[in-house]
N, C-alpha and C positions, 0 to 999 in steps of 0.2 A: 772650534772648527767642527768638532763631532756634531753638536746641538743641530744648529743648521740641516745639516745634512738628517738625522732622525727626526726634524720636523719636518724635513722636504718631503721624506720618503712617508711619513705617517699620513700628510693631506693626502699624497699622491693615493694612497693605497685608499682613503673617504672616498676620492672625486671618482675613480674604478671602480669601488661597488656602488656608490649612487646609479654613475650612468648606466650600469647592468641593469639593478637595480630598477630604474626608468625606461630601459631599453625593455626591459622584458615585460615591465606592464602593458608601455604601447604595444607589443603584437600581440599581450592578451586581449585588448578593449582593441585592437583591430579585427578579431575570431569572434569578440561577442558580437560586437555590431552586425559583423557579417551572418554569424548565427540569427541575430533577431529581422535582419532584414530579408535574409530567403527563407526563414521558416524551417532550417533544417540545421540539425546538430548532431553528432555523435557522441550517442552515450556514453557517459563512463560506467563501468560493468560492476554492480552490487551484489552482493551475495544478499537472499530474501531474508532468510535470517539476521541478520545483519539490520537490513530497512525496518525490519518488524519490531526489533530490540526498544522500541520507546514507547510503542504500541502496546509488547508485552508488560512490560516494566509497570506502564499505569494501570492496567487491567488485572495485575496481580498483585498490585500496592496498594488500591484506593478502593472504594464501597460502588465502583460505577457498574453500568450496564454494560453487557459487552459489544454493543454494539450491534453492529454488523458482523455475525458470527460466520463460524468457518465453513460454512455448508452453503451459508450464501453468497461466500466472496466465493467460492469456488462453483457455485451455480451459473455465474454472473459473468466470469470470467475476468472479475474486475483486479487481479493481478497485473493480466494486459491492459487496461484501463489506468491503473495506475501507472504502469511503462511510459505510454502516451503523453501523462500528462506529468513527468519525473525530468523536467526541465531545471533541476535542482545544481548548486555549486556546490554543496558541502553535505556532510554523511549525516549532520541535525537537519537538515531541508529535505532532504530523503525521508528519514524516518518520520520526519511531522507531518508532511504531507501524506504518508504509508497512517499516520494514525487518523489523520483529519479524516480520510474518503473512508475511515473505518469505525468512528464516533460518534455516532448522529445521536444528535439531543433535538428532540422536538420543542424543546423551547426556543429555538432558531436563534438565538439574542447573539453569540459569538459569528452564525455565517453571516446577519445583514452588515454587522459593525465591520465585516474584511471587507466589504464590497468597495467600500471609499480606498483603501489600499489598493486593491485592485485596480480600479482607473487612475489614482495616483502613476502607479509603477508603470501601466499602459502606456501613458501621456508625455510623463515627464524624462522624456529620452535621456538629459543631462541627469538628473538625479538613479535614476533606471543603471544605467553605465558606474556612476561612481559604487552604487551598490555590489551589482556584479563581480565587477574588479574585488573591492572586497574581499566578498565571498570567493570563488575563485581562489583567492588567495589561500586561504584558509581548506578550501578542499575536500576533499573526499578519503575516510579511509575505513575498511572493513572492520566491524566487528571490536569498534573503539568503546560502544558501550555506553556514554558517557552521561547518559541520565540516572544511570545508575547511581550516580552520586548523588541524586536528590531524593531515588524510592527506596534504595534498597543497601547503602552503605550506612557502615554504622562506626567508623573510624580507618586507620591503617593498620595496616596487616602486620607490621614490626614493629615488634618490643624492645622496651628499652633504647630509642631512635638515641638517647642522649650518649651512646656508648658509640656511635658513628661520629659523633660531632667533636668527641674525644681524641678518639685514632685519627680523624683528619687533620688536628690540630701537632701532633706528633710529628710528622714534618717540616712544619716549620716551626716550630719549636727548636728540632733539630738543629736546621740551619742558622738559628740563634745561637745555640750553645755550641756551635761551630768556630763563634768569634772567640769567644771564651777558653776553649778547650779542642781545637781542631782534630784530633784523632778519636775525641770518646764523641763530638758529634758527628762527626763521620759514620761512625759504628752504631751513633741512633738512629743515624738517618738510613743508614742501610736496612738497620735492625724494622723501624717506623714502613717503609715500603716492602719488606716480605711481608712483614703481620699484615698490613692494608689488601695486600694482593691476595693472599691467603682468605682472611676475611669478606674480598671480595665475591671472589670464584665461590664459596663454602655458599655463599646467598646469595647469589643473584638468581639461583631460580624463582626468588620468591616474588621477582620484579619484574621477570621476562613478560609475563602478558600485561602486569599491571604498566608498564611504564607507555607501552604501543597507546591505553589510552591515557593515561595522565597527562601524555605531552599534548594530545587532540584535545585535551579538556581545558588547557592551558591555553593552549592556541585560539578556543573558542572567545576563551577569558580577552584576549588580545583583539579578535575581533571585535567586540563587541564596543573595544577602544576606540579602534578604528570606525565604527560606527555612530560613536559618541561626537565626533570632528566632523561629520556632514550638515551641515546648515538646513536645517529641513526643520520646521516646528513638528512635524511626525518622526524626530527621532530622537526629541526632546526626552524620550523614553528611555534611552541610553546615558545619557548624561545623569540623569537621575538616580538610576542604579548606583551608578559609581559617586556620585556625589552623598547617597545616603549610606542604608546598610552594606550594599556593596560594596563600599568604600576599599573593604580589607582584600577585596579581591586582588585586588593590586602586584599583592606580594607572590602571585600566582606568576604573572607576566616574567618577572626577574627570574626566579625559577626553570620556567617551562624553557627560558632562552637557553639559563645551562645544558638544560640535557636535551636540546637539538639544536646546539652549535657543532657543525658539523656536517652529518647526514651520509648521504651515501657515492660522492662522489670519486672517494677514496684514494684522494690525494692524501700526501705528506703530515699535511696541517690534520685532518681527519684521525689519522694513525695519531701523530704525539696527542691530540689532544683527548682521544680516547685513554689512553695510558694517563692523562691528566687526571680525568675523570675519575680512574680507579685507584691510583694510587692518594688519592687524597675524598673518595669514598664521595664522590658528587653524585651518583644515582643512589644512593639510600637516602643522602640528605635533601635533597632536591623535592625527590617524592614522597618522605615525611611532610615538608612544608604546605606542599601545596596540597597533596589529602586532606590536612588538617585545616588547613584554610577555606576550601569544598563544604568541608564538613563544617565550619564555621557559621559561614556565610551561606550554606545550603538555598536558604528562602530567594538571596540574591542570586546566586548563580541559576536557579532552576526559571527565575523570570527572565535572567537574561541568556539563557541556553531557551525557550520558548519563544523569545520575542526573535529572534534572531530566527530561527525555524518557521516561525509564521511568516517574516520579511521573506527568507529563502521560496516558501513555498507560494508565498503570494506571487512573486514574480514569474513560476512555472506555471499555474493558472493565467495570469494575464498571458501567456506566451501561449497557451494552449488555447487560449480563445482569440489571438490572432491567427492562429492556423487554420479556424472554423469556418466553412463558408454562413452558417445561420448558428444562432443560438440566442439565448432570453436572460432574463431574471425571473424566477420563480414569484407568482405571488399565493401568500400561506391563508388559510380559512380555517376557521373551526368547524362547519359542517364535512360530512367524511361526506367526499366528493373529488374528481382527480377528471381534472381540464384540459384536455393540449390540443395545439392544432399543428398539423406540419410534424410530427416528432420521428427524429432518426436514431437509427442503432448507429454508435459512439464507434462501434469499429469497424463498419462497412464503410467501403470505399466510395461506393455509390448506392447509399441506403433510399428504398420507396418508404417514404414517408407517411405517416398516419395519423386522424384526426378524431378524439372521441369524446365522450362525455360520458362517465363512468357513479355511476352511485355505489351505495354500501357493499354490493352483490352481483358479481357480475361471470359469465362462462361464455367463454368464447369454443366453439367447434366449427370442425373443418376438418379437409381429406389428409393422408399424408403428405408431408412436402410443402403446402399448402402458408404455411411462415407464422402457424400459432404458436409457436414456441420464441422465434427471432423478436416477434411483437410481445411478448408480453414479458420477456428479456429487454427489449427494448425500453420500458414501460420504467421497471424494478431498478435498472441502471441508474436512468435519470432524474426518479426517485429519489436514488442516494447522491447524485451529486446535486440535483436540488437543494438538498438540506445540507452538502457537506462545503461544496465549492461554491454555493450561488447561480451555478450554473445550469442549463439546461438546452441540449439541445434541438429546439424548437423553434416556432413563430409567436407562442405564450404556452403559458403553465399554470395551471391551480390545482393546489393540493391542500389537503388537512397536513401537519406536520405529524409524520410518524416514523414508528420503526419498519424498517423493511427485510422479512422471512420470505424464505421460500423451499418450495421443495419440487426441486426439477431432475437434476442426472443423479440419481441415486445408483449405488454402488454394491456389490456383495463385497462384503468383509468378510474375507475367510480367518484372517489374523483375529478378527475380535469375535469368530463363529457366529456373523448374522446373515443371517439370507436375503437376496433381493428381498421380499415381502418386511422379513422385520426391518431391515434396514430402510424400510420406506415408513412404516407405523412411528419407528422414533422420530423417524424427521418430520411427520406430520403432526407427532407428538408436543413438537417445539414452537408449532404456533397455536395449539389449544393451551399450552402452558403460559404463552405470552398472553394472551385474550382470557383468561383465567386469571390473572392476574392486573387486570384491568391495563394495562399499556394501552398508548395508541401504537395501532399495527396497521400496514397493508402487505396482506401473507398473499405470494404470486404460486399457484401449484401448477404444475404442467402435467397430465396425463395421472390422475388420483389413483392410488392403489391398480396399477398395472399389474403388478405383480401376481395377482392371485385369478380366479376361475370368474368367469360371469356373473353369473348368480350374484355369486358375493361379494366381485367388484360395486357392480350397481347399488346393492341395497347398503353395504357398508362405507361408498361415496356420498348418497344422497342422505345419510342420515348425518355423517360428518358435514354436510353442506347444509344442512338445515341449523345443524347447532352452531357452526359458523355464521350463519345468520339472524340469529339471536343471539350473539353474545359480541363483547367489544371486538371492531377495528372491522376494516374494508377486506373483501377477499376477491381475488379474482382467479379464477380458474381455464385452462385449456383442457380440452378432453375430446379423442375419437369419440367417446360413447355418445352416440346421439342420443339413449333413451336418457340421458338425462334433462338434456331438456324440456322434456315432456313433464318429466317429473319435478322438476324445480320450477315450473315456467309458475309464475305468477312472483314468486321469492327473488330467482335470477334473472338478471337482464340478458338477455340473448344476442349475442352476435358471432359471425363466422365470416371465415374467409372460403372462397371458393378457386375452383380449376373451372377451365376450356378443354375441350379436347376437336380438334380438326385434324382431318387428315392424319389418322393415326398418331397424333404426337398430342401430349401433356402442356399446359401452357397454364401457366399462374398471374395473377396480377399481383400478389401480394398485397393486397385492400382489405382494411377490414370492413363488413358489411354489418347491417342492423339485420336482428332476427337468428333463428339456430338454421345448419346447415341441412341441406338436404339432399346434399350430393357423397355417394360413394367413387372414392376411384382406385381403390387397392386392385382389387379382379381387373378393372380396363390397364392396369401398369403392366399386369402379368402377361397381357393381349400385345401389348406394346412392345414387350422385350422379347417377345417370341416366343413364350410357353406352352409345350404341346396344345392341342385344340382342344382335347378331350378334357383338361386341365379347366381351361377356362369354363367350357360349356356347362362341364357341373359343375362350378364353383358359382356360374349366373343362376343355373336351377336350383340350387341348394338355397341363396341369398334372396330368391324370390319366393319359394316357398315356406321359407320363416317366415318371410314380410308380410304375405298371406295368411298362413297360419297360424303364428306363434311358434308352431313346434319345428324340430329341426329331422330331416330324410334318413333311415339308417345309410350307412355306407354296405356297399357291397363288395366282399372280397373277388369274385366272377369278373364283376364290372370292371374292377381295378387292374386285375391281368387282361382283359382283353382290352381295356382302353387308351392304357398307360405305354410308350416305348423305354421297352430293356435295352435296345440294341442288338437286341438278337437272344440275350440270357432271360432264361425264364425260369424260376427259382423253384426247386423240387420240393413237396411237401414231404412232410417225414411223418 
């Protein structure tokens, strides 16, 4: 009679979490649908550090170049560039796609081979959806770490694991010699759950950060299962894994389920089975297992913790070029030379677009305000995602494949004692070391050696522009100085953007033009915003009589109290 009824009740309790189970998938793949067909989703919130951690991990593990270094993700603003395009499910799709837009290898051979992924995942809405769901699944979780298991671990952190495997078996031991002797097992069994508990609480510090990733690492192991079950000759690559070296991964799955059976809903079942857990020591054994197994199978799990991060991020690329009103595919050339026509800044809402054809040497000048910097930001961006996503957003592209420096919003470090000026010499430092080095480079500068006096801007710009000009990789420069073009003109190709002014107002096109600038409009801004009269008038007299002369008006202290308004205060000599 009993049987019956503990068989009723065990389907019953299958066929409830099934349909949860199935219930809760349909309103995820009802959110993504909806996500991919209006173009709009809400982030889940990543700590940087965190998205960086895979980034870092190989740049500090392997013999590579660094890339896209920290001065020009930060020039670039390509953190917000990567926001944009972080349409990722899980915390290895975050981070690979954080290392892809920060890896560029001018051999290009890994961005054309994603490009058939990419309209793959575009196209095939049913295959696109079963992915998602997946992932999705699988999730997102801070500071899980979990490549770490292929750069930089080198076994588990507990000794002796066989002395957990011991003490666990003491309880039911117990409850055997219970049949035997019911009073001295009793007293084992009791005696078996102090020492476990004790035992426990004494270490578990040693698990508290490792386990938050072990069980993400676990879970990745599990995805990747689930991934192996899609009918797709492109995911023939999951199967593989697991049918070869991978194989041992396996034991990972079983594992990873012990120690997050459970979670955080903090019912009943939650509570005893946590007390399960401890009294018979499932988080030390659990997470011996599968470290070791990690650690095993290393080769496997890091292809298939990569393959799974490339699928992830390929799908947030395909989704960030359905949100594009225009964009290309790059095409690469060996001559240094840099094509586009139509090309927009990546984070303007409503970008004026620009078209040029750039050789080895190029300087762009213009007034303030004037958008030399937005363009050649512009430029440097699409540059990297050229080489990094395939992408480009334009009407076409041609480039030489290279690395991309820059030295634009330079900073005083008072913490590392540099001054604007030095702190602008190292950074320019970093593209004569890269062209020194023979790399292909396109190094973008914005306003060269600002920092220091006339004189010795100029002559210490055009002489660094000259040896940038004989030696490897393309450079392209903005710069106020107009005397440099005079002075580069035959080496640099010349172009500038210009201003309007009517009716006392400023007005830009943000075009860029053939040829150097020949407009000032600092002194007319001053005019504009209402600056005493006396202000402007000598600041046109002074600006004409260099231009004339060469040489610059003394100032006069007389001039300056009678022409200037105090407000009435006129300041007493001593």
């Amino acid at each position: 009679m009993e049987s019956p009824v503990i068989l009723v009740t065990i389907i019953s309790f299958f066929i409830i979490i099934t349909y949860l189970f199935l219930t809760g998938n349909r309103q995820k793949l009802k959110q993504l649908r909806k996500e991919w067909e209006s173009e709009t989703y809400t982030a889940i919130r990543e700590d940087a550090n965190s998205i960086s951690s895979y980034w870092d991990n190989k740049k500090n593990f392997t013999d590579c170049y660094a890339g896209v270094d920290q001065l020009t993700w930060d020039d670039l603003a390509m953190q917000e560039i990567f926001e944009k395009l972080n349409y990722t499910k899980s915390s290895l799709g975050s981070e690979y796609l954080f290392n892809q837009l920060r890896d560029i290898d001018p051999k290009i051979v890994d961005v054309t081979e994603k490009e058939e992924l990419y309209t793959l995942l575009a196209n095939d809405h049913i295959l696109r959806e079963k992915v998602l769901l997946i992932l999705s699944n699988l999730g997102k979780r801070n500071y899980a770490d979990t490549s770490s298991y292929f750069y930089k671990f080198n076994g588990s952190k507990i000794k002796n694991d066989y002395i957990y495997i011991i003490l666990s078996c003491l309880p039911i031991l117990s409850i055997i010699f219970m049949f035997f002797n019911l009073k001295y097992g009793a007293v084992s069994l009791f005696s078996s759950f102090v020492i476990n508990l004790v035992i426990y609480y004494r270490n578990k510090t040693l698990l508290e950060n490792d386990l938050h990733s072990i069980t993400y690492a676990a879970a990745i192991v599990n995805t990747g299962k689930s991934l192996a079950s899609v009918q797709h000759p492109r995911f023939i690559i999951y199967k593989d894994i697991f049918k070869g070296e991978g194989k041992g991964l396996k034991v990972t799955s079983f594992w990873g389920r012990v120690l997050s059976i459970g979670g955080n809903r903090g019912g009943d079942f939650d509570v005893l089975y946590e007390y399960f857990r401890i009294i018979f020591l499932l988080d030390f054994i659990a997470y011996n297992q599968i470290v070791k197994t990690l650690f095993t199978y290393r080769e496997a799990y890091q292809q298939l913790w990569e393959s799974i991060g490339e699928l992830d991020a390929a799908i947030a690329v395909a989704f960030y070029r359905k949100r594009l009103s225009l964009y290309t595919t790059p095409k690469f050339v060996e001559e240094e030379e840099l094509l586009f026509e139509d090309l927009a800044h990546p984070l303007l809402d409503n970008p004026i677009t620009n078209s040029s054809r750039f050789g080895k040497c190029v300087l762009i000048t213009g007034s303030n305000a004037s958008g030399k910097s937005t363009y050649i930001k512009a430029i440097a961006i699409n540059a990297i995602l050229a080489q990094t996503i395939n992408t480009v957003l334009a009407k076409s592209w041609t480039m030489k494949p290279s690395y991309i420096v820059t030295s634009m919003a330079i900073q005083d470090n008072v913490l590392r004692g540099d001054s604007y000026f030095i702190a602008e010499i190292k950074s320019l430092k970093r593209i004569i070391r890269l062209s020194e080095e023979k790399k292909p480079i396109i190094s973008f500068i914005d306003e060269i050696l600002k920092g220091t006096n006339t004189v010795e801007r100029i002559s210490a710009s055009a002489a660094i522009m000259e040896w940038l000009s004989v030696n490897q990789g393309m450079i392209i420069i903005a710069s106020h100085d107009i005397e440099l073009t005079e002075i580069a003109k035959g080496v640099y190709r010349n172009y500038h953007f210009r201003e309007s002014i009517e009716n006392n107002k400023v007005s830009f096109d943000y075009k860029v033009h053939n040829g150097p600038s020949i407009t000032r409009n600092a002194i007319k801004l001053l005019e504009v915003l209402d600056y005493p009269k006396s202000v402007t008038v000598q600041a046109n007299q002074l600006a004409q009589h260099f231009t004339e002369v060469h040489e610059w008006n003394r100032l006069s202290s007389r001039a300056i109290l009678e022409n200037t308004e105090f407000n009435g205060f006129i300041p007493q000599s001593r």
